[in-house]
N, C-alpha and C positions, 0 to 999 in steps of 0.2 A: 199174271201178265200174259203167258202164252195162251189162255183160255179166253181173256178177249181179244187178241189180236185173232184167233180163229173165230171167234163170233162175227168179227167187223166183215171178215172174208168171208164167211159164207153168207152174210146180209149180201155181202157185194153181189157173192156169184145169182142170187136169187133174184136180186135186181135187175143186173143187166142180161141174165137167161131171159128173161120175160121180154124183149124186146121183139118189136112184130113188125108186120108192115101195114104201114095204113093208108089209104086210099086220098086223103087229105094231108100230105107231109107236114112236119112240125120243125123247129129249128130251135135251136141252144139262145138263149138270151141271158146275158150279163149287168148286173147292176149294185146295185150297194145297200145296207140297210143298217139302223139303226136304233138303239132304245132303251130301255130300264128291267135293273137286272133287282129281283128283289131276293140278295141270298143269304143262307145260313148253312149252318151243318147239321146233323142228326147222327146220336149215338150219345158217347160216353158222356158230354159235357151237355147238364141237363139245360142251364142256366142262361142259354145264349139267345142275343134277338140277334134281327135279321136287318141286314143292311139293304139300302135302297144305292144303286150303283148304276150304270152305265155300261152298253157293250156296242159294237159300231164295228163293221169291216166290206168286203165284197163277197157276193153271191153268184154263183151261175146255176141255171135252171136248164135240165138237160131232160129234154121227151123221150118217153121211152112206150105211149103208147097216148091217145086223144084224152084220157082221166087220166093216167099213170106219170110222173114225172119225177125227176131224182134232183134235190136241190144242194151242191158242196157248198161250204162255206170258208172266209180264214176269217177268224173274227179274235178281237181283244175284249177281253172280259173282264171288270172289274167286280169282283167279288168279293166275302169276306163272313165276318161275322163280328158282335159285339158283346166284352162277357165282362162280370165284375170281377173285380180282381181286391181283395182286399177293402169292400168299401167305393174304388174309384174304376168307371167304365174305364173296358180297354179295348178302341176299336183297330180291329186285323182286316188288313187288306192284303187280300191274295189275288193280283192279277195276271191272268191264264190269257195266253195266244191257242185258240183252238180251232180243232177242223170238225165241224160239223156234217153229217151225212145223210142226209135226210130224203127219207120216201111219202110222195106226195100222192094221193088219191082223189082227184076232185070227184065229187059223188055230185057238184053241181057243176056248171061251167064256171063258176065263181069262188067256190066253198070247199076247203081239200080237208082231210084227215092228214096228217103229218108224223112220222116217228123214224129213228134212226141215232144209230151211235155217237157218239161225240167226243172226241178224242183231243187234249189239252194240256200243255206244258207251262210250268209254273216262271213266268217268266219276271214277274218280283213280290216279295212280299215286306212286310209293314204294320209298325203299330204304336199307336197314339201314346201308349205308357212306355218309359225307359230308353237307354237308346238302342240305336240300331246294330247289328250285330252279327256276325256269319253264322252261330252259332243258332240266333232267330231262324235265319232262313234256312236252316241245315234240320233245322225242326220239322219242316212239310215236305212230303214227297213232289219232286220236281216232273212227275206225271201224272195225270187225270182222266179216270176213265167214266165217262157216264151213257146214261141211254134218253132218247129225249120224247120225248109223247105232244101232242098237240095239235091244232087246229090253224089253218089260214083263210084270209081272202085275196083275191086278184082281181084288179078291176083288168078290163081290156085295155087300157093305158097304160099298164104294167104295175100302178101303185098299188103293193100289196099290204096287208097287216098280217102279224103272226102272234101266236099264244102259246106258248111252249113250257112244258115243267120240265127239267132234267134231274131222272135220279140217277144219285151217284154210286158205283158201283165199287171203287177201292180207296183207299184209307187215304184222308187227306195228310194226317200226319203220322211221319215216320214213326212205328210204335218199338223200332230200334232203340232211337234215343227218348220218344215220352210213351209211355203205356199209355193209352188213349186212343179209342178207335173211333175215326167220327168220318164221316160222308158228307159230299157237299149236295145241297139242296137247292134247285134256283128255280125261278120263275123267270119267265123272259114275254117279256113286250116291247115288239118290235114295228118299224115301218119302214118300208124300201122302196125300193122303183127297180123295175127289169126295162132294160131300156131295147125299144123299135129302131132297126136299121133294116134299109134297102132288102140287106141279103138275106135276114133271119123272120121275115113278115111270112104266115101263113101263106103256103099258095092256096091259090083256088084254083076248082078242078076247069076247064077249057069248056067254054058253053058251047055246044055242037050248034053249026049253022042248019 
């Protein structure tokens, strides 16, 4: 725990050191995004597929150089996995409220490289077989820690796409009460919009008379 809570802080400090000045000012733009989360876990349980789910929240995109950009997130994550259990599927839904952190490199004006921490609270979980139970939910660690890799586009209207894989980097389930080490594994496809006002529009430099 204390070993990524100092990872997330030195991404930060390395992020926002690199902040420069630029000759064409850039501005913060806010918007939302949405899309298909296709997850599983990886480890101890060989047996499981992968569920197709949903994540959706808002985004802000903060400049930090003309390619260089830093993108927060708060997003709701439906996740999970689906495993036999005796003969009959039993599907786990573990849905995560998480904060994403993500460092953006456009190498085109369009086209960025994307990676960054991603940090996640188990905020309910669930499952198809049996009922429901405190003892279920007392089963999965109620934190989440991963790292996320991936690719974007932005149009200049702000409708963006994103591709993102998140590896997970500590135990989804408490191995207190189940010995069982497993990690969660997700794919994310997304689409959003960064939305244009008045005050956040590119300036342009003043055309000498």
């Amino acid at each position: 725990m204390k070993r990524n809570f100092f990872l997330v802080i030195g991404f930060l400090m390395v992020v926002f050191g690199s902040f420069g000045q630029d000759e064409d000012p850039l501005y913060t733009r806010a918007g939302f995004k949405v899309g298909l989360n296709y997850a599983n876990v990886t480890g101890d349980l060989d047996d499981t597929d992968a569920r197709v789910r949903m994540h959706l929240g808002a985004v802000i995109e903060f400049p930090v150089s003309q390619r260089f950009f830093v993108q927060t997130e708060v997003l709701y994550s439906a996740q999970g996995y689906t495993i036999e259990e005796g003969g009959v599927e039993n599907k786990i839904s573990l849905n995560y409220l998480t904060l994403p952190v993500i460092a953006k490199y456009y190498f085109t004006p369009h086209f960025s490289f994307e990676t960054g921490p991603r940090l996640a609270t188990l905020a309910s979980s669930s499952q198809s077989e049996g009922e429901e139970t405190d003892e279920f939910f007392d089963t999965f660690n109620d934190f989440d820690f991963g790292w996320n890799f991936g690719a974007g586009y932005k149009a200049e209207s702000g409708l963006f796409f994103q591709l993102h894989y998140t590896l997970g980097l500590n135990e989804v389930i408490d191995t207190n009460v189940v010995d069982v080490s497993v990690n969660n594994s997700l794919l994310q496809l997304s689409v959003g919009y960064l939305f244009k006002t008045k005050n956040n529009r590119r300036q342009q430099p003043a055309v000498k008379q």
